[in-house]
C-alpha positions as CSV (number, residue, x, y, z in Angstrom):
1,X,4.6,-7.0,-20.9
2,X,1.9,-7.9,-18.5
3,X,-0.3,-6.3,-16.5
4,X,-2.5,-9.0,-15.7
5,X,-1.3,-9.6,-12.0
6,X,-2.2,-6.4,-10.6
7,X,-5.3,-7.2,-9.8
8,X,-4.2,-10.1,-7.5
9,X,-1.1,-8.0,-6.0
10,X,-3.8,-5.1,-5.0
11,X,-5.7,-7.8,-3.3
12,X,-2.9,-9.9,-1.6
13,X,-1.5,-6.3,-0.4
14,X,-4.8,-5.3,1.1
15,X,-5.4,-8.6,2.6
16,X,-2.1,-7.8,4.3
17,X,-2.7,-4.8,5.6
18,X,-6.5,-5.2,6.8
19,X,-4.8,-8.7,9.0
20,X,-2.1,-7.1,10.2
21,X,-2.5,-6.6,14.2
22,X,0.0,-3.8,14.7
23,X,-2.0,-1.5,12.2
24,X,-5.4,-2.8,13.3
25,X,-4.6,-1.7,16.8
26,X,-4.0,2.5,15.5
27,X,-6.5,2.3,12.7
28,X,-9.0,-0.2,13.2
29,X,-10.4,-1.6,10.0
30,X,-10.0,2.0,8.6
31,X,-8.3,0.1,5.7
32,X,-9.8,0.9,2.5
33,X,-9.2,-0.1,-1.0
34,X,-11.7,3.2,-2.6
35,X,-12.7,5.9,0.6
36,X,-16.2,5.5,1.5
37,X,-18.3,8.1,1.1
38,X,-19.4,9.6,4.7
39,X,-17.7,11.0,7.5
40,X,-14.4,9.2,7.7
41,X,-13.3,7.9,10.4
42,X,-9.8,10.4,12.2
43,X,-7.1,8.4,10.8
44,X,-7.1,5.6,8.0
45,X,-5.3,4.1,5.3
46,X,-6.0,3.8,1.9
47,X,-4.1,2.3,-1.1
48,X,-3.6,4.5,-4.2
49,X,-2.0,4.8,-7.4
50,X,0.3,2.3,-9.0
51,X,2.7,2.4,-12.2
52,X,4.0,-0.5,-13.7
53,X,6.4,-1.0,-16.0
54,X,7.5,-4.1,-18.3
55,X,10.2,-6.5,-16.7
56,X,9.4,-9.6,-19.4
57,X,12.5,-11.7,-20.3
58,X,13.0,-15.0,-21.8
59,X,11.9,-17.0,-19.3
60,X,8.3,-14.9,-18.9
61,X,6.4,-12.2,-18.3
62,X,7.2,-10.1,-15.1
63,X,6.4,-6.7,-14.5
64,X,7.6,-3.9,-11.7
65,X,5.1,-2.1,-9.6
66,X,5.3,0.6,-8.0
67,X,2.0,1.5,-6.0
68,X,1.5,4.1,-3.1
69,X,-0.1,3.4,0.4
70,X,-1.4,6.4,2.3
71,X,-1.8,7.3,5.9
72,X,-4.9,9.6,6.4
73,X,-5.4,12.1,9.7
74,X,-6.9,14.5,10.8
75,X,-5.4,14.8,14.2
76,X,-2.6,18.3,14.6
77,X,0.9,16.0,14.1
78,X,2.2,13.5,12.7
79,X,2.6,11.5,15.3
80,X,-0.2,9.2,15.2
81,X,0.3,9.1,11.1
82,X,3.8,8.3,11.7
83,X,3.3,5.4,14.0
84,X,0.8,4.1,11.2
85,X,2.9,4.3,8.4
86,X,6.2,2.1,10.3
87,X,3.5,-0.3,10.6
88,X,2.3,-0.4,7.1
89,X,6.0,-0.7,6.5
90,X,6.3,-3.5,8.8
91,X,3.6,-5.4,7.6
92,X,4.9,-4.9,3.7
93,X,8.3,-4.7,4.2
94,X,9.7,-8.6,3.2
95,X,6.2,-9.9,3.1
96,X,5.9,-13.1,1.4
97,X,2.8,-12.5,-0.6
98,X,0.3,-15.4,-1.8
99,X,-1.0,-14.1,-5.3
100,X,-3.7,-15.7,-6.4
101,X,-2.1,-14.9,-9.9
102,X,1.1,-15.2,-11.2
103,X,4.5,-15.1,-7.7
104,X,5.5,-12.1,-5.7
105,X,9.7,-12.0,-7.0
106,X,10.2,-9.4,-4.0
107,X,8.7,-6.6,-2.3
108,X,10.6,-3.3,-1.2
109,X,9.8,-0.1,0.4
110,X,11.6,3.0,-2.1
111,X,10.1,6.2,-0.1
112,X,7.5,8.2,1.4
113,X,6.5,11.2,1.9
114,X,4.6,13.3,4.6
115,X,2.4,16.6,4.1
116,X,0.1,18.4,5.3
117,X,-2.8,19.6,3.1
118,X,-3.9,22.9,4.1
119,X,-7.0,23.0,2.3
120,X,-8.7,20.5,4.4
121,X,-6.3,20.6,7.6
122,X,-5.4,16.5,7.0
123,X,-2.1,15.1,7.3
124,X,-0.9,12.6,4.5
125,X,1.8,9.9,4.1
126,X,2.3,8.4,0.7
127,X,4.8,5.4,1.1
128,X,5.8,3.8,-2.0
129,X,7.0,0.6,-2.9
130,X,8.2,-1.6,-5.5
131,X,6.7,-5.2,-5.9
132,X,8.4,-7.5,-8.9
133,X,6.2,-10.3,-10.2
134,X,6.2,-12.6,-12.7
135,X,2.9,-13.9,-14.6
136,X,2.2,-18.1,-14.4
């Protein structure tokens, strides 16, 4: 098993996001990789948890990744949230990732899911996907 190329997909997937033009234009640079403390700005993304299992074989090590990106608002709906998420979508969905360790194998969207918390009065969607790699 190997774990060592998360580190380079986290990286590749937030340079990805932060250049992408369609998400810049509803979010800004409101793309973080760890929330900033402060007041934050009304609607942002963030990236999030990841779980990886062991996809080795005999040609190398490889691992699956499954790792959550999350649409933050404060605004009513879900509206502007939603509109944020397609385009985190878009801008993941079939990219062609440079790693600066080990080769994106593929990259696929498996779900998401939208909430409200009502402790805080937020709005939250958690899209997951699944990234194969392979180690050099």
């Amino acid at each position: 098993m190997s774990y060592a190329v998360s580190a380079a997909l986290q990286e590749a997937v937030y340079q990805r996001l932060s250049g992408d033009v369609a998400l810049g234009n509803i979010v800004g640079s409101a793309i973080y990789d760890a929330i900033p403390s402060g007041t934050l700005p009304p609607i942002y993304v963030t990236l999030g948890s990841e779980t990886v299992r062991d996809r080795s074989d005999k040609t190398g090590d490889g691992a699956d990744h499954d790792f959550s990106v999350s649409v933050v608002t404060g605004a009513q709906g879900f509206s502007q949230a939603k509109e944020a998420a397609a385009a985190v979508n878009d801008a993941l969905g079939d990219a062609a990732l440079t790693l600066s360790r080990g080769r994106l194998v593929g990259l696929w969207f498996r779900k998401a899911k939208a909430a409200r918390d009502t402790g805080n009065g937020t709005r939250r969607i958690d899209l997951i996907f699944r990234a194969r790699v392979e180690d050099n």
